[in-house]
C-alpha positions, 0 to 999 in steps of 0.5 A: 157449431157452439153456442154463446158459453162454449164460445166464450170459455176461452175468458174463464169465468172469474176473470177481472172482466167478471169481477167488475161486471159483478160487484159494479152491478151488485152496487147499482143495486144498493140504491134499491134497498132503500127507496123500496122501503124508506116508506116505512119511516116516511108513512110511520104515524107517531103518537099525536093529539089535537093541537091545543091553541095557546090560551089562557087555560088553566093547567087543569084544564090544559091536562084535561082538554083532550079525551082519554080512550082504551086502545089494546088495553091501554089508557091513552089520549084521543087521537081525533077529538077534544073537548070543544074549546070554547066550552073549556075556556068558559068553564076555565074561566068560571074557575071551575076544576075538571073530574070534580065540578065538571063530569068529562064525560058529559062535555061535547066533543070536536074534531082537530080544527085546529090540527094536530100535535105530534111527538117527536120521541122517534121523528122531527117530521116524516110525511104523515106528520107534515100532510097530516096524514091521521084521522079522516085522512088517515086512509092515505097512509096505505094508499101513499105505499100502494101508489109508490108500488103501482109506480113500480108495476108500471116501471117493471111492464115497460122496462122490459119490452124496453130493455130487449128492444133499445138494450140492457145498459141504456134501460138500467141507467135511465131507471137508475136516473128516474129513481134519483132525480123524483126521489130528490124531487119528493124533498121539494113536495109542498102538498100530499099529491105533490108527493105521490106524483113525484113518488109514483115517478120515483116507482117507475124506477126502482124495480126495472133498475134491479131488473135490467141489472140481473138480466145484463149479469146474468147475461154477462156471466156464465157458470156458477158465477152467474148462478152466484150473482143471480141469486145472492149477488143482486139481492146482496146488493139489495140487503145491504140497502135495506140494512142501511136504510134504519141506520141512517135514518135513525141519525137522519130524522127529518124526512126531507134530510133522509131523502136527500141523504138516500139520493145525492149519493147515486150521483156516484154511478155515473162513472158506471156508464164508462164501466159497464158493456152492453150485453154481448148475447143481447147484441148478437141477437140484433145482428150486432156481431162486430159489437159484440165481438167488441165486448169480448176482445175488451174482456179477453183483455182485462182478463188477460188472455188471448181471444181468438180472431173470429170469435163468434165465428163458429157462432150457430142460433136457429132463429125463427121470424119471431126471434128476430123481430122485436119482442113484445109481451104478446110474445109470451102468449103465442105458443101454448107451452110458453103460455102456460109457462108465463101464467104459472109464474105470474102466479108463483111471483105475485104470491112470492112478492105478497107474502115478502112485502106483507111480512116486511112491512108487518114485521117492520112493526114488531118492536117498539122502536121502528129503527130496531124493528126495520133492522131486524127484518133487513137482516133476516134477508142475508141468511136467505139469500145465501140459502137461496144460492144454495138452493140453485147451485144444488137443488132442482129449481121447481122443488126449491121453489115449491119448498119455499112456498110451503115452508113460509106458508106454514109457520103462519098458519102455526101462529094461529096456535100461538097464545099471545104472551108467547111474543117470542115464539110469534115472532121466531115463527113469522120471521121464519115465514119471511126467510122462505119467502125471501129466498123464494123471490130470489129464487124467482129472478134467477128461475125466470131469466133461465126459462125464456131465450135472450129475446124475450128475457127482460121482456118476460121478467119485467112481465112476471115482476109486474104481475108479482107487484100488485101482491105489494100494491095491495100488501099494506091493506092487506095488513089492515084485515088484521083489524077485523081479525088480528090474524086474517093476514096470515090466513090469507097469506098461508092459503095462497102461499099453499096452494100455489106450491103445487101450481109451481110444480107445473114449471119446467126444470132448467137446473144444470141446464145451459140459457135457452138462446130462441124461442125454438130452443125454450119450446123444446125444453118445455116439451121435452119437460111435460110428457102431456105435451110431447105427447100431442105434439111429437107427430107434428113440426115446431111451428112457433104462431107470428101473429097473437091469439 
């Protein structure tokens, strides 16, 4: 009896059914890269001040109506207050001229009542700008990233039970669709709230597309071609978004044109539908043998070569009861083993997912022009990737993933030595921390679709990268710490990049390893794995619990 990847050697593996199914999914990632982080253009607060109705001021006055303040060393405009109008027009009227009559500091302050004025050196309008989204209300800022990321938390949890209930293709065209439609829905918000309703929507979307993507190629694709497309093809797929999304929103500086621009374009996926199969291991285990034989034949024939008459014939999975009934995330809680498995890498991910976006969104803030800034930190993301597929492609998996954590971990607490005029060297090293974490969380996909059986796969890594993304929910206050102490972030971010490298340890290994079918054949390679629980279990039968703890 053979198992699903010595049934379907006969296609080779980089066949033209291969190389379809790889670059098509690479592409339906492309979107991803920009809706995950246009929020840094969307949410960036130009330099403004308090609108200055048109009155007859004199020009002394009109220079001199709104306060000057010191902010990191440097003299600039009060962002917040002005001097109270009336009393300005009155003294302006008087003919009485300000620093020489008139003592500035003696007159009485306002708020903006009548709103604010903002430069339009870097935007024509973004969010902040068109919901005044400053001073009092400036709280909204982080709070808009973080609705968009619990969108994305909710979308991850659902997608994967979703996905190995209904299927991997039907779940990653209707994300893909979510994420058109309410990002192009975001372009008609007349209020605040309009807009993050529609942007949490648009978060229900953007991972679970990604998720559902890795999981049908790498189900899919076999060998080292499944290896090179969980690893560096998707998330290659995602950096080339990323990378596109400063330049064109450095031509495109209306909010509005933006999204619009990063929408319309992903009505070209719709031949995808046509294009893309449904998974054939998800297939075969809902009992759809003929359809998935289906998938085969079509392959074989684009492939060019002959498939046998009954392929899956020879076909042998020992399915439990739980492998056959509809999984559910209680399913990754069952079996001790699996359990400790699952918690582990929630942990892992949720510290992996903290350190990348809190770098990403900090580092976005480097330079002085945001379009640069953005651009740098898309591109440190290539050589990542590529060093994340050659960590799976000759490294063991818990020492690659334990690397990672420790090399981000340390540069930051290395910043903590850094005197601030060494810019450079501030820079070069929390560029470093986002190049380990970076190729840790690409690490991650690939590590957790190898661990669980075809039955729980999208469930289990919808599971985990829904835990990971409350690291992104509260990634943009955790950068806020840093006006308590400039480097509490780091602080934070190192300790607990630290100390989960050594929790990781704790995983099982799956290098060189073939994908686990059941959950029978998860729990023997994760007892086979730790000498604690072959121990205490070797004298007894296999029984996997059908009902919850």
């Amino acid at each position: 009896m053979k198992d699903y990847e010595e049934i379907v050697a006969f296609l080779d593996q980089w066949g033209c059914f291969q190389k379809a199914v790889f670059f098509l999914l690479c592409a339906s990632i492309i979107p991803n890269g920009f809706g995950a982080f246009n929020l840094v253009f969307l949410t960036d607060v130009p330099d403004h001040h308090c609108f200055v109705p048109d009155l007859n001021l004199s020009e002394e006055w009109r220079k001199s109506i709104i306060p000057k303040t010191v902010l990191n060393g440097k003299q600039e405009l009060s962002r917040c207050s002005r001097y109270r109008l009336d009393v300005v027009q009155n003294l302006s009227d008087g003919g009485f001229i300000p620093g020489r009559d008139i003592n500035l500091t003696d007159l009485e302050e306002e708020r903006c009542v009548d709103g604010w004025s903002y430069s339009t050196d870097t935007y024509l309008s973004n969010v902040v700008t068109e919901f005044d989204l400053v001073c009092s209300n400036q709280w909204a800022q982080p709070f808009t990233t973080s609705v968009f990321f619990i969108g994305v938390l909710v979308g991850s949890f659902f997608s994967g039970q979703l996905s190995d209930r209904y299927g991997r293709k039907p779940i990653l065209f209707a994300t893909m669709a979510a994420q058109t439609i309410f990002t192009f829905a975001q372009v008609f918000s007349t209020s605040w709230t309009m807009f993050v309703i529609l942007l949490f929507f648009n978060g229900l979307g953007q991972i679970s597309n990604f998720v559902a993507a890795l999981v049908l190629g790498a189900e899919l694709l076999t060998g080292n071609v499944r290896i090179l497309y969980s690893s560096m093809g998707t998330c290659l797929g995602f950096a080339v978004g990323y990378i596109l999304l400063p330049v064109v929103a450095y031509f495109l500086r209306d909010w509005k044109s933006l999204l619009m621009a990063l929408s319309l374009p992903c009505l070209a996926y719709i031949p995808l539908w046509w294009l893309l199969p449904e998974s054939p291991r998800w297939l075969l285990s809902q009992g759809r043998v003929k359809e998935a034989e289906a998938v085969i034949r079509k392959a074989a024939r684009w492939n060019k070569v002959q498939a046998p008459t009954g392929i899956f014939e020879t076909y042998s999975v020992k399915e439990t009861k739980s492998d056959k009934e509809p999984s559910s995330v209680l399913d990754l809680f069952r079996n001790s083993s699996i359990r400790i498995t699952t918690l582990v890498l929630c942990l892992v991910s949720f510290a992996m997912t903290t350190g990348y976006y809190s770098l990403s969104f900090n580092t976005a803030q480097l330079h002085a022009d945001p379009y640069v800034s953005c651009f740098i930190a898309a591109v440190v993301e290539i050589p990542a990737y590529v060093s994340s597929w050659i960590a799976l492609r000759f490294l063991p998996r818990r020492l690659s993933v334990s690397g990672t954590l420790i090399l981000g971990s340390l540069p930051l607490f290395v910043l903590l030595l850094v005197p601030e005029e060494l810019f450079g060297v501030s820079l070069a090293l929390e560029m470093v921390g986002k190049f380990a974490f970076t190729t840790g969380a690409s690490l991650m996909f690939a590590y957790t679709t190898e661990l669980y059986p075809t039955s729980l796969r999208n469930t289990a890594t919808g599971t985990t990268t829904t835990v990971s993304r409350t690291g992104s929910c509260i990634s943009p206050f955790l950068l806020s710490l840093g006006g308590y102490f400039s480097y509490l972030p780091y602080v934070t971010i190192g300790s607990l990049g630290a100390a989960t490298a050594f929790v990781a340890l704790l995983l099982p290994e799956t290098f060189k390893q073939p994908l686990p079918e059941t959950l029978q054949q998860m729990h023997e390679r994760q007892r086979s794995k730790c000498p604690c629980i072959q121990k205490t279990e070797a004298s007894e039968p296999v029984v996997l619990p059908d009902s919850p703890l």
